[in-house]
N, C-alpha and C positions, 0 to 999 in steps of 0.2 A: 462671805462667811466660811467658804471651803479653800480661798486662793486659788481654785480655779477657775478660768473662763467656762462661761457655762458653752455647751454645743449648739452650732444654728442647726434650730429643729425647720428651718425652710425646707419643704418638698417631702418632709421624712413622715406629712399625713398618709393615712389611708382612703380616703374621700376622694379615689378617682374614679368615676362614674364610663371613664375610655379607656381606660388599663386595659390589656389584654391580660387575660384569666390563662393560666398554665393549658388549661382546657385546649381552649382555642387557637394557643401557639402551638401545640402538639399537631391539631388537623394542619394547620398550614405549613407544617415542617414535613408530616407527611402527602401532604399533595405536593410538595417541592418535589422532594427523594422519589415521588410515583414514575416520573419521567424518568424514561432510559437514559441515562449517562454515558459519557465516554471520557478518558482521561488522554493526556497531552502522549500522540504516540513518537515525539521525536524530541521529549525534557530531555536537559542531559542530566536533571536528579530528579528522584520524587515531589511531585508539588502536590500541594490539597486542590489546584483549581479542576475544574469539573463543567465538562462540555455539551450543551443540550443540542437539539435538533437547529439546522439554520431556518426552519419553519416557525421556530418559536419568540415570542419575545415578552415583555414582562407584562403587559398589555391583553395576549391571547391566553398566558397562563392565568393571570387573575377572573379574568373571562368563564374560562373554564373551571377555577375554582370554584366559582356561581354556583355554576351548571351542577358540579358534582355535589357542591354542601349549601345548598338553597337554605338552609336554616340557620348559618353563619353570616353574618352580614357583617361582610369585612371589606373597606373601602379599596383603591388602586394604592393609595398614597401606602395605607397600613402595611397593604400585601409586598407592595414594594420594598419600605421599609424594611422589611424581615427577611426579604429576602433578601436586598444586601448587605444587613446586617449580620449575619448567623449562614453564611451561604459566598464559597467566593464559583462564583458560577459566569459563564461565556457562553452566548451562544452562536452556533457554527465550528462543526467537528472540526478539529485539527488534521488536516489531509496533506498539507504541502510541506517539503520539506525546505527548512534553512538552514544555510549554511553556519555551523558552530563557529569558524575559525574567521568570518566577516564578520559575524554579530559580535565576537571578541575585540578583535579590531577597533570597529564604531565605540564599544563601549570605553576601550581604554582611551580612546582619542577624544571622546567626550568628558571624561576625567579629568585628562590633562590641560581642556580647552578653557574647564574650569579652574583649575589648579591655576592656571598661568594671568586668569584676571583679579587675582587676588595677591601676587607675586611684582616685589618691586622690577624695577628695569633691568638690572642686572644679573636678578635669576630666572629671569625667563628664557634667554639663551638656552638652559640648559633643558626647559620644556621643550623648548622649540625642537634640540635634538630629538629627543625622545619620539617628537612629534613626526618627525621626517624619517625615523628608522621606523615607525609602526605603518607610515602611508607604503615607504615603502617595501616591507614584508608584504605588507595587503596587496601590493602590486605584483609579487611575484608569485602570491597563492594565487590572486586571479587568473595571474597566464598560463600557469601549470593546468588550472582546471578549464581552460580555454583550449588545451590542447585536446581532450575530447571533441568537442566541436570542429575543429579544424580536422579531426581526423573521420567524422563524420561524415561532413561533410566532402573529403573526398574519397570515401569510399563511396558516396552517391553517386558522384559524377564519374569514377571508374565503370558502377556497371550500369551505368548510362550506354559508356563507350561499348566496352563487351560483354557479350551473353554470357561469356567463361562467368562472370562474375557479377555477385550480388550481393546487396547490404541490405542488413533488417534490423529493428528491433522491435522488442517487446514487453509486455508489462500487465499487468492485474490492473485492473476499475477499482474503484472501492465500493464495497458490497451493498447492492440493490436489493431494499428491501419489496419483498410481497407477502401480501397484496398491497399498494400503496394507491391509498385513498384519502379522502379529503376528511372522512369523519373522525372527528376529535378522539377516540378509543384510540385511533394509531398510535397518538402521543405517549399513551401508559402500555401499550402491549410491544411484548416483541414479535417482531418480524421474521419471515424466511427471509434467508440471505442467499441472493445470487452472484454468482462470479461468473468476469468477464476478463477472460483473458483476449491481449492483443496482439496482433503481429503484422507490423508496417511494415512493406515492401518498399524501400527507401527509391528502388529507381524508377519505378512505375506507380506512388502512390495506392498500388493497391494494400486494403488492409481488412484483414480478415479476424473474427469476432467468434473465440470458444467461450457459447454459452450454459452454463449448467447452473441446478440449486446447489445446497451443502450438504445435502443426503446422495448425492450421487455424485462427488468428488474434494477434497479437500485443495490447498493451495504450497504444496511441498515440491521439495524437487523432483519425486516420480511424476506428478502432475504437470509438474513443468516440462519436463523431457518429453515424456506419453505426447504431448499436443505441440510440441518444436516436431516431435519423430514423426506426427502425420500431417506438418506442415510440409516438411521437408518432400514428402515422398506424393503430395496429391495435392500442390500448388505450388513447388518451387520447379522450374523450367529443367528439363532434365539434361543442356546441354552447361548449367552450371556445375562448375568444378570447386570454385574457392567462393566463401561465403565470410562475411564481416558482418557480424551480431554486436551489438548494443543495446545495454538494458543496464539498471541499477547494481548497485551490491550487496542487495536483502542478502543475508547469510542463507537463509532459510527456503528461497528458493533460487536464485540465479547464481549465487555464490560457496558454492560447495563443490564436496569430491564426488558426489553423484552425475554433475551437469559434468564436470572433468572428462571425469569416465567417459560419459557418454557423448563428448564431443568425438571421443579419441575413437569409441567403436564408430561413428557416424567414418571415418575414415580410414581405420587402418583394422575393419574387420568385418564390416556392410560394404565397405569399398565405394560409397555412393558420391562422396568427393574426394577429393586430395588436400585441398587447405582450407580449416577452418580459424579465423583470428577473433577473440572475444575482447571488445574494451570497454571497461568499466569507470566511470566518472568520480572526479571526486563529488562526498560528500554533499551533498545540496545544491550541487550542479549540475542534475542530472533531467534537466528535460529534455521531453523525449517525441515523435510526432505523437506518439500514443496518446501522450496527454492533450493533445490536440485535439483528436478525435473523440476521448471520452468527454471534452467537454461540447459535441456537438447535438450530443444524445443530451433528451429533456428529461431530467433527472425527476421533473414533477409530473411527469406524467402520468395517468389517470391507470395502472394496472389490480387486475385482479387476478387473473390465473398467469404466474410464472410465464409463461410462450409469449403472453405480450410482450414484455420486455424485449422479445426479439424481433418483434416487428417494431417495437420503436429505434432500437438498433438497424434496422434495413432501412426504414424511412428518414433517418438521421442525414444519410451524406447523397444526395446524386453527381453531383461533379469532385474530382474530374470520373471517378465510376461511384454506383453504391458500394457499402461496406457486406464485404460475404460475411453471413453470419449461420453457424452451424450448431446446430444442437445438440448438446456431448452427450451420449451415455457412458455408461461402464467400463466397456468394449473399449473408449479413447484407452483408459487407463489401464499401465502395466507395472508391476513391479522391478525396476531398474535397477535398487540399490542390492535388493537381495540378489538380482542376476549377473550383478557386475562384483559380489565378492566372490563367484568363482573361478573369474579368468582376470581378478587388477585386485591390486592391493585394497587390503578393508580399508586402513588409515591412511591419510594423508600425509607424507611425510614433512610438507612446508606448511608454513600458516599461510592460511588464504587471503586474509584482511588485506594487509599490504600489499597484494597483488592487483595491478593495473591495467596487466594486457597476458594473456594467454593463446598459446598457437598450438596449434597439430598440425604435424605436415604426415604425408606421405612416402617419403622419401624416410624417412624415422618411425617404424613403427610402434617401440618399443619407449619412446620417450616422450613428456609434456613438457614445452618450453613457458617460461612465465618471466618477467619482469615486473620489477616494483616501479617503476617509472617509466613514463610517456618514453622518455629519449635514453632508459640508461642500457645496460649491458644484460643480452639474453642469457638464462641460465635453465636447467632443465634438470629433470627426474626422471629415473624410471617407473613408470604408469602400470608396467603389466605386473606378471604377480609369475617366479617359475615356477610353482604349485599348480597354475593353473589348471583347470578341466579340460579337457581336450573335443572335442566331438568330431566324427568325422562326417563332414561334408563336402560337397561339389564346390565347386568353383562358383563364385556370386551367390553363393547360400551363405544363411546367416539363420542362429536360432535367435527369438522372441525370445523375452521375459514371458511370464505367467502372468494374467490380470491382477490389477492391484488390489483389487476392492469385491472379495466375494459375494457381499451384500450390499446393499443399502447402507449408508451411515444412518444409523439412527439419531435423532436430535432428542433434546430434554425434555420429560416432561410439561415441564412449564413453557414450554415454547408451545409446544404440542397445544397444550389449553388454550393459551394467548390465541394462538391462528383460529382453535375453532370459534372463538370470542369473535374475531375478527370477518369470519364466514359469513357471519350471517349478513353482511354487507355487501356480500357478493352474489355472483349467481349461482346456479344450480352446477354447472360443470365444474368450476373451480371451487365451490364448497366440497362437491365429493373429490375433487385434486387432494383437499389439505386434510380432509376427514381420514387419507390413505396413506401419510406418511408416516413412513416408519419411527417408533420414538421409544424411548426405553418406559 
């Protein structure tokens, strides 16, 4: 009558008796979002995906919804549903890094692997090209970053040979929370966070363990220097002269003009060696023994007052020694950056990224040598500053920076709540531990 087809009204009733009511998708999108999250810290753009604890799985969280909304009765399948549907969620934090320029690699040679079975006989040739110039570019970024390794590895076995000399490196844990317990609360509250900074002695396996919370030091380059500056001087052997350090190229703590600086004073103004050589890995190639070691510590282990942590750190390794483990205060930490703008330049005069290998010698007091490649050609700066301060001191004196941290870090209130929430699952000493922290 109207020359239109009429509409299939299939599905478009209202007589669903299992529907989910707006209501009820509201609590389970908020018990999702309740868990702490973390996002990918090594995309190389923004994604929406969103990283839960490796504790959890979709099973313990429906579980737990129960627990929390006993008057919602919503099946696994439902709970599931929803959360893959409206949720792009992982779980197990993203800690490891990969390399950008192999995962590029793999994906274009997976393209083209494609591309060429769809491609009569005679254009394939020209995949195949393509195909053997990207294996081999991948071949010569692997060698390039195998040069770290190879240079690692003989700086080991150099101070194997002599005392003069010695190879370390170093690196941060990723942050243990406490108190960590097994009661479901963990899941929704946050955590105090502990850091554990590392430092392999490469020729003798020895490796020692700076442990502190986050009210009482942060993870910057002062923090970084502060605990190399009382490695160096109250466990590195005092008949070493020349030291080969290895560790990543976080900007923000290993890779900067503060650690520069302060390799160059460890040298040419404490006097305490003569060569120090820093190599830095490429991108996603960078393991390290540290990460050895941090994974020998049980990460699930049962803590409630912060100090545990460090006995689970002592009990972690016995051969070939245990791991020295020391408990930082305040006192580690000094101000570096502020003491080192009055005897070396504030700014940087080269970009650091590009930079591969960096040296200080002795014989140069006045200059930082650095190189953008494993094998290319040394170039260098002037480091000092001739404005500088002057002081006058004795021979083998040297002035201190000022402590970095006149306080306590204070943490956030909602952190602050979360712990005391968290207390009461503990005991009497470590409830007044977190009742005491300082927090805005």
């Amino acid at each position: 009558m109207t020359g239109i087809a009429p509409k299939n009204k299939r599905g478009k009733h209202n007589t669903r008796p299992r529907k989910l009511s707006p209501e009820v998708l509201n609590i389970i999108h908020g018990h999702i979002k309740s868990f702490p999250n973390r996002s990918s810290h090594y995309g190389l753009r923004d994604s929406s995906k969103i990283y839960l604890s490796e504790d959890l799985n979709m099973k313990k969280m429906h579980k737990l919804f129960e627990e929390v909304h006993p008057q919602v009765k919503i099946s696994y399948e439902t709970y599931r549903t929803v959360l893959e549907r409206d949720f792009n969620i992982s779980f197990g934090y993203p800690r490891t890094d990969t390399c950008s320029t192999c995962d590029q690699f793999m994906a274009k040679k997976r393209v083209l692997l494609a591309e060429k079975l769809n491609k009569r006989d005679n254009e394939t040739k020209k995949i195949e090209r393509l195909i053997e110039k990207i294996e081999l570019e991948n071949t010569v970024h692997k060698s390039q970053a195998e040069q770290f390794y190879i240079r690692k590895k003989a700086s080991k076995l150099e101070s194997k040979k002599s005392k003069e000399i010695e190879a370390i490196c170093f690196d941060f844990s990723k942050n243990l929370p406490a108190p960590n317990l097994s009661t479901n609360d963990v899941y929704y509250k946050r955590q105090l966070s502990i850091y554990a900074f590392n430092i392999h002695i490469l020729g003798n396996s020895q490796s020692v363990f700076y442990v502190y919370p986050e009210f009482v030091g942060k993870k910057g380059s002062d923090d970084v220097a502060s605990l190399i500056h009382h490695f160096v001087y109250n466990f590195l052997d005092e008949k070493v002269k020349s030291l080969y350090l290895f560790c990543d190229s976080c900007p923000g703590q290993n890779k900067n003009f503060t650690i520069f600086r302060f390799l160059h004073h460890l040298v040419n103004i404490e006097k305490r060696l003569d060569f120090i050589k820093v190599i830095f890995p490429i991108r996603g190639h960078s393991y390290l023994e540290c990460d050895k070691n941090f994974g020998l510590v049980n990460q699930k282990t049962k803590v409630e007052h912060p100090k545990e942590w460090i006995a689970a750190f002592e009990n972690a390794r016995s051969k070939p020694n245990p791991f020295i483990v020391l408990d930082v205060t305040q006192d580690y930490f000094r101000g570096w950056t502020k003491h080192f703008d009055t005897i070396y330049k504030k700014k940087c005069p080269i970009l650091s990224r590009p930079i591969k290998e960096i040296k200080v010698e002795k014989e140069h007091p006045h200059l930082l040598y650095y190189r953008t490649s494993y094998n290319g050609a040394w170039e260098n700066f002037v480091i000092t500053s001739p404005k500088s301060r002057k002081t006058k001191l004795n021979n083998n004196e040297f002035e201190l920076p000022e402590c970095c941290y006149r306080d306590l870090i204070q943490i956030s209130k909602e952190k602050f709540q979360d712990l005391q929430h968290l207390a009461q699952f503990c005991g009497p000493e470590a409830a007044n531990f977190y009742s005491s922290i300082p927090h805005k």
